[in-house]
N, C-alpha and C positions, 0 to 999 in steps of 0.2 A: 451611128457613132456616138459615144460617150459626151455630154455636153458638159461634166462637172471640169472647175477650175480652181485650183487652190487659191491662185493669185487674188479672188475676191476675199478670203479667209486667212491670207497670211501672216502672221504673225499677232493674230487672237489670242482669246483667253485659252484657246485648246490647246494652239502651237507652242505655246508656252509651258504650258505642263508638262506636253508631249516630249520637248525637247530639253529640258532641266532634265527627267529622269533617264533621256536618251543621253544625256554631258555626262548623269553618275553612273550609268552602266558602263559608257566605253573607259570613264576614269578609273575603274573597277579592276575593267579589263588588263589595262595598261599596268597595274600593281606588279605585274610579272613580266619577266622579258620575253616570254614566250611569243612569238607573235600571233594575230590573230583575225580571221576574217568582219566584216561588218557587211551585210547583207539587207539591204533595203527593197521590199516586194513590189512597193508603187512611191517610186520616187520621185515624181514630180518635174519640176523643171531644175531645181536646183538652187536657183535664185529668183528673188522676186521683189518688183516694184511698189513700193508703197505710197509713192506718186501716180501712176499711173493708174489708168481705167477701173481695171479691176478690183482694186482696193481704195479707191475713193470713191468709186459706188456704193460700197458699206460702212467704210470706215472699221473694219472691228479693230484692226490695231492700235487703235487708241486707247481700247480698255482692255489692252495684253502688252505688248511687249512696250507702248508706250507709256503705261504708267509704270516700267523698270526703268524705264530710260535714265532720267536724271535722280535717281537714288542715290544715295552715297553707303546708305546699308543696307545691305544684303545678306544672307546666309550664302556660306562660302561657295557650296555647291550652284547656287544661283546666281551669285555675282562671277564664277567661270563660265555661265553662260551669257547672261548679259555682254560678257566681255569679250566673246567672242561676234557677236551681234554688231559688237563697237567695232572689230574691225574689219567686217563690211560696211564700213560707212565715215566718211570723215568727220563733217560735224553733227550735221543733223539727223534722224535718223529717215532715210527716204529707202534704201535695200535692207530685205530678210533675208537671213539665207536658210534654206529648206534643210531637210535632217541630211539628204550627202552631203551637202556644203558643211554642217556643222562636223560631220564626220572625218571629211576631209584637212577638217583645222586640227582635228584630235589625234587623227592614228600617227602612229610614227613609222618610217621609212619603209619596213619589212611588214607591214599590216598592210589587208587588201579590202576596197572598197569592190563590191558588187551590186550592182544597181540596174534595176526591174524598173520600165517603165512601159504603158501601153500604149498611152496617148502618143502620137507620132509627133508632133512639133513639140513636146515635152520631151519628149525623147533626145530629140536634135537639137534643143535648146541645152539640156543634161550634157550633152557629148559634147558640144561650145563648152560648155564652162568648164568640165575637167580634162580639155584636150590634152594638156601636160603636163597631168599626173599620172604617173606610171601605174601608180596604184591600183588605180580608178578601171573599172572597166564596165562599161551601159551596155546594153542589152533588150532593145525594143520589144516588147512580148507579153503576155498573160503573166503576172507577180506567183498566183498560183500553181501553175504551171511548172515555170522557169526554176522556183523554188529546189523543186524534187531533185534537181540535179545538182546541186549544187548542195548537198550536206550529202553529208557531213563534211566542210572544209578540210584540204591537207592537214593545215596545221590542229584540227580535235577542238579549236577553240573559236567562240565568235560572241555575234549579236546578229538576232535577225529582228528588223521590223517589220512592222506590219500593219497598216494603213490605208486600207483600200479605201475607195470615196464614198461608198455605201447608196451609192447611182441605182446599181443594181440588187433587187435586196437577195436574191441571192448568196450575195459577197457573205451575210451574216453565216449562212451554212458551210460556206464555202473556208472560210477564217476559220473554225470551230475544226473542221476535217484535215484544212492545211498545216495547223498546229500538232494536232495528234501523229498528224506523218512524218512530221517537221520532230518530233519529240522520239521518235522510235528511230529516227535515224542520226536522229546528233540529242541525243540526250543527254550531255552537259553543256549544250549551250543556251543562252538567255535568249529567249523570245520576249520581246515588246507588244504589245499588242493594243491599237486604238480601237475601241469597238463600245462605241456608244448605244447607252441606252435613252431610247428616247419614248415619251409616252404618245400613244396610239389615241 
């Protein structure tokens, strides 16, 4: 079984990048009233504790979404995400919320949320948090996989992410092949894609 877990890495310096350019693509999207799918491969739990275990064992969100926290300036783009961050949380900042939760704050009514996850208590934790949004709909399963069925969306428009944990290294081939499929079968829509390079 897979032993990675976001919740020690949430809301870092990666989360943050990831999830600014994931706020101006879906804002992107939204310029038209067309509606349109959002597609998440390995979505996570959805929400996560910045109090708890997992993230006070590291600490990284102190040097990511904590040094946004009390800003007062920001570029516009990043202070619509910051301020979405705000309102998962009343004063302090103790909850992140993962790329569906930030997605879930952005689409509007007629836009659908599809969410890939593998992890099984990530899964059912995912399915708690957006039980009643219609929108929403999780999916327990291989991201990979599960993709293929789902492009090209009804509506010809979307945003797929793409995120796997990189546990298995595999995933690096795996990314690289699900895109190019992912591309021949909705090729006007935006792919995201996290895929780190790291030195050997």
């Amino acid at each position: 079984m897979l032993s990675y877990r976001h919740g020690f890495h949430a809301g870092n310096h990666g989360d943050v990048l990831k999830h600014w350019v994931q706020v101006l693509c879906l804002q992107y999207l939204k310029q038209k009233d067309k509606p349109f799918f959002y597609i998440d491969t390995h979505a996570g739990a959805g929400m996560y504790s910045l109090t708890g275990p997992y993230a006070k064992k590291t600490g990284e969100a102190s040097q990511g979404i904590g040094r946004l926290w009390d800003q007062k300036k920001l570029p516009a783009g990043l202070q619509d995400y910051v301020q979405i961050v705000k309102q998962c949380n009343k004063t302090k900042l103790v909850h992140y919320p993962g790329s569906p939760s930030i997605a879930a704050e952005l689409l509007r009514e007629d836009d659908r949320l599809r969410l890939i996850e593998m992890h099984g208590a990530d899964s059912a934790t995912l399915q708690k948090h957006l039980a009643r949004d219609r929108r929403a709909k999780v999916v327990e399963g291989d991201g990979f996989v599960e993709l293929k069925g789902l492009l090209p969306p009804p509506s010809r428009r979307g945003l797929v992410l793409m995120d796997p944990s990189y546990e298995v290294k595999t995933d690096y081939s795996k990314v690289i092949k699900s895109i190019n499929e992912g591309l021949k079968r909705f090729a006007t829509g935006q792919f995201l894609v996290w895929y780190p390079l790291i030195n050997s």
